[in-house]
N, C-alpha and C positions, 0 to 999 in steps of 0.2 A: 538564564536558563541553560544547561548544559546539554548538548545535544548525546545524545545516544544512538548507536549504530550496530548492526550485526554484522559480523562480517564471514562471509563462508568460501572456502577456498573451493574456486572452481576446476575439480579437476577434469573435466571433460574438456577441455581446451586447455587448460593449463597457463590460463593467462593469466591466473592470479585472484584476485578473489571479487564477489558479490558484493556489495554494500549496502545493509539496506535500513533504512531509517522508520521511525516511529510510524509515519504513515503507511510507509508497505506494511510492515507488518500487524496494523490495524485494519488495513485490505486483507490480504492475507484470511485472519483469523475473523473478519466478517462475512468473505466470499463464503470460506466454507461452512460457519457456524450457521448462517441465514441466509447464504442464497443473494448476498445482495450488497450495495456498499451502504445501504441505510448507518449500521453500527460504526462504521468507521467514522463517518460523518457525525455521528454526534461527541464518539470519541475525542475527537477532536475539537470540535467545539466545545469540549468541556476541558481538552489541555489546555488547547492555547485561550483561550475564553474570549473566543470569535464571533461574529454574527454567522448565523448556519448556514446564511448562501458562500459567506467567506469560506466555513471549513467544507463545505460542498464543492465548491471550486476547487482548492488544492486535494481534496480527494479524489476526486476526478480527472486531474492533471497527473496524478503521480499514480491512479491504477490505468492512465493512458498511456504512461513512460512503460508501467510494467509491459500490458498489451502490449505496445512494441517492440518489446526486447526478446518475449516470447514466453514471459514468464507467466502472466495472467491470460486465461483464455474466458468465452463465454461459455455456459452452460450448453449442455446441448439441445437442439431443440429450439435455442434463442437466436 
């Protein structure tokens, strides 16, 4: 399977660019569309054709990598 990646040039630092792979951007587009990583997580478990705690694991890992970078925040309120 081919890995696929976006990649966005960061010009606010100027270091060069974001990379971001199939999972971020099924965070991403679950955070905002529902509020939650539920969509991601099954997303996933239907690409890679995972057991759901598996695709719940690496979603979780990689909307933690985001959290730390500063890219993903929680809602507020939460």
């Amino acid at each position: 399977m081919a890995a696929h990646w976006l990649a966005i040039e960061n010009t606010r630092t100027e270091e060069g660019f974001l990379l971001f792979g199939r999972e971020d951007l099924d965070i991403f587009h679950s955070v905002a569309a529902h509020g939650s990583l539920d969509q991601a997580v099954v997303a996933n478990t239907h690409r890679r054709s995972v057991f759901l705690s598996a695709a719940r694991a690496e979603i979780e890992a990689a909307a933690s990598d985001l959290f730390r970078a500063g890219l993903l925040r929680p809602a507020p309120g939460q």
